[in-house]
C-alpha positions as CSV (number, residue, x, y, z in Angstrom):
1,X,0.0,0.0,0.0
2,X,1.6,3.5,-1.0
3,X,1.7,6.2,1.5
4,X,-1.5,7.9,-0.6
5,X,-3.6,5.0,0.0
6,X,-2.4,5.2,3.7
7,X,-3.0,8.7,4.0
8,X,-6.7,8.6,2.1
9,X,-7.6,5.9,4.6
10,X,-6.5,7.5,7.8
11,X,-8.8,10.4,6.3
12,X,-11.2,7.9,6.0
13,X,-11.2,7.0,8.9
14,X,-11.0,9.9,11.2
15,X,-14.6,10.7,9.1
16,X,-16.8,8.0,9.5
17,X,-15.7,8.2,13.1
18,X,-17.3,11.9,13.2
19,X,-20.7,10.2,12.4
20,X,-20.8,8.8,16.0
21,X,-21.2,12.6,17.1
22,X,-24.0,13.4,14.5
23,X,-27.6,12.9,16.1
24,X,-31.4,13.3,13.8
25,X,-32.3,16.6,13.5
26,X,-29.1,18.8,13.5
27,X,-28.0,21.5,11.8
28,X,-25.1,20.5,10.9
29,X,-21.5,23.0,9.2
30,X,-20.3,20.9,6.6
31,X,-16.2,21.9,5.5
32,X,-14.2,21.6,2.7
33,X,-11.7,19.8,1.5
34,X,-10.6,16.0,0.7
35,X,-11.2,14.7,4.3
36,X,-14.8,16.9,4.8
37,X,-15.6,15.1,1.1
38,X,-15.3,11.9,3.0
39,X,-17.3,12.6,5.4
40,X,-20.4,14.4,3.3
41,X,-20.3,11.0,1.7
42,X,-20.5,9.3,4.7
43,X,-22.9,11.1,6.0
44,X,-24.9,10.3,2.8
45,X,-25.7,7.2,3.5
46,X,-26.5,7.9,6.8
47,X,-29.3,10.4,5.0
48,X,-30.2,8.1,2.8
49,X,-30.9,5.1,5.1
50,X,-33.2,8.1,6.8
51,X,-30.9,10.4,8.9
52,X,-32.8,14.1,9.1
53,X,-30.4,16.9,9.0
54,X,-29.5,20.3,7.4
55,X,-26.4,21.4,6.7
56,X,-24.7,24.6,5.8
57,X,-21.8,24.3,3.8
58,X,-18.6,26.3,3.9
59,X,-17.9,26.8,0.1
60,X,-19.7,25.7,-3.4
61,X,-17.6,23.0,-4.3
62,X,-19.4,21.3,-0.3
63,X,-22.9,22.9,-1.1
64,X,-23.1,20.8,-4.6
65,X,-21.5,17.7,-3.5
66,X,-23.8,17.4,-0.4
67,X,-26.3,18.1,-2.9
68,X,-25.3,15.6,-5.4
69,X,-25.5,13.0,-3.0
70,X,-29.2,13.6,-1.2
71,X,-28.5,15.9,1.5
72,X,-30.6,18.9,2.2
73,X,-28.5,22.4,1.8
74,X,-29.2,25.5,4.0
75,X,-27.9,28.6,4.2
76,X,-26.5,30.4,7.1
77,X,-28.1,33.4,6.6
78,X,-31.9,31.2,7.0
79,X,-30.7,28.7,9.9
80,X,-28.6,31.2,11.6
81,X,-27.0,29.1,14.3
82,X,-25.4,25.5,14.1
83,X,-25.3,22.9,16.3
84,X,-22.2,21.5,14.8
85,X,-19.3,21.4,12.6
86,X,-17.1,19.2,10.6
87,X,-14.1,20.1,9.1
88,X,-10.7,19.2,7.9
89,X,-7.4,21.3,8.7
90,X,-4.3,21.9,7.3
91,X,-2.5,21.6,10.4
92,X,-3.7,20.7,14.4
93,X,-1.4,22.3,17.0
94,X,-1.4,22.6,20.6
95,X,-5.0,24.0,22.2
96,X,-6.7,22.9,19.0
97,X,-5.2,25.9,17.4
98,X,-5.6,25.5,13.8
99,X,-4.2,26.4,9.8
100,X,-7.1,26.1,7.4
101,X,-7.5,27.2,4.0
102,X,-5.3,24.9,1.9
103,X,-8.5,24.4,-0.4
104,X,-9.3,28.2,-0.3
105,X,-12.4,28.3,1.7
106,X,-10.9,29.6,5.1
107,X,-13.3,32.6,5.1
108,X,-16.7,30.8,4.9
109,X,-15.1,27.9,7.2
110,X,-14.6,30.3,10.1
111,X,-18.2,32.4,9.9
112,X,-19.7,28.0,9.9
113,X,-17.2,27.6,12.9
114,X,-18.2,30.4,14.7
115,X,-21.8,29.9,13.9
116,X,-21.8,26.4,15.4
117,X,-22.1,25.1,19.4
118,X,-19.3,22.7,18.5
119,X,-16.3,22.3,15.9
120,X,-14.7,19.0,15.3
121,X,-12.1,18.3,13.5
122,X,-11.1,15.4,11.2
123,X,-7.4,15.0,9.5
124,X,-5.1,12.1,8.8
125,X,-1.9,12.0,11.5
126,X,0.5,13.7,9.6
127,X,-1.8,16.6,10.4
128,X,-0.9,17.3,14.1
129,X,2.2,18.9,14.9
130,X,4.0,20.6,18.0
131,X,4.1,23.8,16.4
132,X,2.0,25.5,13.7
133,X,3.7,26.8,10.6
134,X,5.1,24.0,8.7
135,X,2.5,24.5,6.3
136,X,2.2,28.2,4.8
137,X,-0.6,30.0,6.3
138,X,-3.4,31.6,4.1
139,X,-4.2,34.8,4.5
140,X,-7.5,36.4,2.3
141,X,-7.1,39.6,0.8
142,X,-9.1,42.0,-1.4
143,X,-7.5,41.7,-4.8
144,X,-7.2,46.0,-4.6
145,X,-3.7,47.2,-3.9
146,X,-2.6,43.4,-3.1
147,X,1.0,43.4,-3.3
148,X,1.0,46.3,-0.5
149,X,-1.4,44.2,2.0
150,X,1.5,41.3,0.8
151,X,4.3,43.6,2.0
152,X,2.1,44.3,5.5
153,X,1.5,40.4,5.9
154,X,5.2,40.0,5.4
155,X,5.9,42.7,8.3
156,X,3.6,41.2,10.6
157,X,4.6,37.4,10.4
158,X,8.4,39.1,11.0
159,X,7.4,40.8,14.0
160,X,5.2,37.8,15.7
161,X,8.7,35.7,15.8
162,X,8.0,33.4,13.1
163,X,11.0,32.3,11.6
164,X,10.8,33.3,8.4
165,X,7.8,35.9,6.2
166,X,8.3,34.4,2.2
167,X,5.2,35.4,0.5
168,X,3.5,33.7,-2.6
169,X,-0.2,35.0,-4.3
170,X,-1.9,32.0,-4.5
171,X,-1.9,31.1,-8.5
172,X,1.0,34.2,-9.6
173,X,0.6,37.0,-11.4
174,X,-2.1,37.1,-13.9
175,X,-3.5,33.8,-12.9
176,X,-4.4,34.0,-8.9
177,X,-6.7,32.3,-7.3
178,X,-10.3,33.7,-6.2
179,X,-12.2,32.7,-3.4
180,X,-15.7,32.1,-3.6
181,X,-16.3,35.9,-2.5
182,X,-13.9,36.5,-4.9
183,X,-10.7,37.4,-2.9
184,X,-7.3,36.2,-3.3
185,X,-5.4,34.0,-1.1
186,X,-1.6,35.1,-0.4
187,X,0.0,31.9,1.6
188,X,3.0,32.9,4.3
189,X,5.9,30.2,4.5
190,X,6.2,30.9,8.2
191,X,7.9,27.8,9.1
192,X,7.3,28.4,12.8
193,X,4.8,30.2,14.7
194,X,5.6,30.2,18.2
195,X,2.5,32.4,19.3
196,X,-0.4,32.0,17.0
197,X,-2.5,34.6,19.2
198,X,-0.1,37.3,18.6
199,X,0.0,36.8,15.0
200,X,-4.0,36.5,14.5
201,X,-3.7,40.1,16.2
202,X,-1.4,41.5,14.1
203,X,-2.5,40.0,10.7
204,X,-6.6,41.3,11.7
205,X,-5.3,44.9,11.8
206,X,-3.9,44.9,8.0
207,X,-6.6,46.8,6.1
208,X,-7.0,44.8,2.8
209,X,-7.1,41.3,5.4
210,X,-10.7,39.8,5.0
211,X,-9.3,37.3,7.0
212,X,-6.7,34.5,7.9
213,X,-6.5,30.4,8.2
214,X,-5.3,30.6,12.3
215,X,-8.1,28.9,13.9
216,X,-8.2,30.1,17.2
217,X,-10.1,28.3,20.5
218,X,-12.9,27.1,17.7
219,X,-12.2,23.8,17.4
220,X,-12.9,21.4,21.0
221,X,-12.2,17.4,19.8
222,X,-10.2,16.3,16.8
223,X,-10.5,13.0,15.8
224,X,-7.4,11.8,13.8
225,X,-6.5,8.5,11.6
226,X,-3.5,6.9,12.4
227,X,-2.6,3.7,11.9
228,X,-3.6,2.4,14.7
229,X,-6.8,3.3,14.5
230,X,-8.8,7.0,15.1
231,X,-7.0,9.0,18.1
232,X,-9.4,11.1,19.6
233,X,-7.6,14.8,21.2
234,X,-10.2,16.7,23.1
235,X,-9.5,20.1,25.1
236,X,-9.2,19.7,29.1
237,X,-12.7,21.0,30.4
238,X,-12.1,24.3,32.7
């Protein structure tokens, strides 16, 4: 078995374990990404076989999957609060903290997040590390004036410690990536970010930031394939 295969079924894995957590009648946040498609098709079945939920989903790549495959689509603006959510991540550091946004819908993912009682999140192992920053954090941004709020990003990562600030607009020049609200995404190779608080802080009072992939306190569990099985990480209680 190549490391793909090992790595799509740890996905797998960690998302048909979410479906333990999903009860009839929820309104239920629905991510994006490779390990959130496993579980909207997952969760399928569960509709099918007779499961009653509504979901809201965090981009339209989710929204016409989910639909594809039988379940009902809301949106957030007519159920207005959540009781859950289901989501993928780039990387899971200490406290839950998060980097989202790898599949460009970081914006939508945290107004779902924020929206719900609950976030869990689902990844393969290779997903949690001791330190965010290994993968390049993405950072929205109106598409006016972009290579100054670039230059601002840069300043900020520098002065939150991380060890280094190389920037890179999402598809280059001429070609860049939009959003579903039709930003772009600049993604910071940060390396390290020793204090993810700081840098949230910093990178929120750019003007041209909609908004960035540091998910702060919104996640509570993370369920995560390994292969030795589904390791569940939950936050202490206070």
């Amino acid at each position: 078995m190549t490391n793909l295969h090992i790595v799509e079924d740890q996905k797998r894995a960690a998302a048909e374990a979410a479906l333990e957590y999903i009860k009839p009648g929820m309104k239920l946040g629905l991510g994006t990404g490779s390990t959130a498609e496993h579980f909207v098709r997952a969760l399928s079945i569960r509709v099918q076989a007779g499961l009653k939920i509504v979901a809201v989903a965090t981009s339209e790549r989710t929204a016409e999957l989910a639909r594809e495959l039988g379940i009902e689509v809301a949106e957030l603006g007519a159920v207005r609060h959540l009781d859950l959510t289901i989501d993928g991540a780039d990387e899971i550091g200490p406290g839950l903290n998060l980097i989202k946004g790898g599949g460009g819908a970081l914006l939508r993912e945290k107004i779902v997040a924020s929206a719900s009682d609950r976030m869990i999140v689902i990844a393969d192992g290779a997903k949690v590390v001791e330190t965010l920053g290994r993968f390049p954090l993405p950072v929205e941004i109106v598409p006016f004036a972009y290579s100054i709020t670039m230059e601002r990003i840069a300043e900020a990562v520098a002065r939150s410690g991380c060890a280094q600030n190389l920037m890179h607009l999402r598809g280059g020049e001429g070609h860049a990536f939009k959003t579903d609200g039709g930003n772009y995404i600049a993604d910071c190779s940060a390396q390290t970010i020793p204090d993810p608080e700081r840098l949230a802080r910093a990178l929120e009072g750019i003007p041209g930031v909609v908004d960035h992939g540091l998910f702060i306190s919104l996640a509570s569990l993370a369920l995560v394939g390994t292969q030795s099985g589904v390791k569940v990480i939950e936050l202490a209680r206070r």
